[in-house]
N, C-alpha and C positions, 0 to 999 in steps of 0.2 A: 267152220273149225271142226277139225277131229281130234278124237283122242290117240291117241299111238304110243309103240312101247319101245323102246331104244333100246337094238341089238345090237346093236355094235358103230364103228368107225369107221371114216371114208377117207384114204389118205389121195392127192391126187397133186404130184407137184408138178403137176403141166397143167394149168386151168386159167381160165382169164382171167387178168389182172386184176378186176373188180372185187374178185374173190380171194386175194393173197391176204393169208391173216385169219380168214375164216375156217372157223371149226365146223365141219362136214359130219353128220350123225347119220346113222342106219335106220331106218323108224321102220314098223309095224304098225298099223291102224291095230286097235286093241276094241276088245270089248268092254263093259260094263263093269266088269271086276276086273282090267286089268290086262287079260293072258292077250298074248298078240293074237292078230287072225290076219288072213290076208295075204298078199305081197309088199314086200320090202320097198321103201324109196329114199330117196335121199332131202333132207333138210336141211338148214341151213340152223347154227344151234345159237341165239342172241341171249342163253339165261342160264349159261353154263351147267346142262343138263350132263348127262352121263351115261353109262350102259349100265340098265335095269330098271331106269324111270320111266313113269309114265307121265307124258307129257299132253300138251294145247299145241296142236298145227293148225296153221295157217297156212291156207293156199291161193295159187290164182293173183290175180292181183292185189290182193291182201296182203300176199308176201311184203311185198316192197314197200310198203304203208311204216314199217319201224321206223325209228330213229336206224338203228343200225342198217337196216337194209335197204333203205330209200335209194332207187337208180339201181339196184341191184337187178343182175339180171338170174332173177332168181324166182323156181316158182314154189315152193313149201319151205315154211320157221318155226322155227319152236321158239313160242311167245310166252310159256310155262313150263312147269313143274308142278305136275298134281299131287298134293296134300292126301287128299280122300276126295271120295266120289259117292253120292246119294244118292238112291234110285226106288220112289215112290215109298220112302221112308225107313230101306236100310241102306244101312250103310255097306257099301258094294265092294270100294276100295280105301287101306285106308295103308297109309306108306308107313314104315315099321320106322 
């Protein structure tokens, strides 16, 4: 699992079937407090996340392990919304 920061939205009305219905999010793997780092990918969003959270992905064959995304052919989910984040006893990130 990673942490990631949601920058935005993926709209794509040509996509296979499987995926009609699903919300398509923009993630950043994020660091320890949060700020994105990295390259952008696309997730699949099961927890009604948004742009500016920082979220729990799931990748790989984990993906498809949800309730919602079982048989999907799909390889990263956002399986969270992080609250706050501890890191060797401060607190790193904490959602306003």
């Amino acid at each position: 699992m990673r942490i990631a920061f949601v920058i935005g939205t993926v709209v794509a009305t040509m996509k296979d079937e499987k995926l009609r219905g699903r919300k398509l999010l923009l993630v950043k793997e994020a660091d320890l407090t949060g700020k994105p780092t990295g390259s952008p990918f696309v997730a699949i969003d099961t927890v009604d996340a948004g742009k500016g959270d920082i979220v729990v992905v799931t990748e790989g064959s984990s993906a498809r392990q949800t309730v919602q995304t079982e048989a999907l052919p799909v390889d990263a989910v956002i399986i969270a919304v992080v609250d706050s984040m501890e890191t060797e006893g401060k607190t790193t990130f904490s959602k306003s």
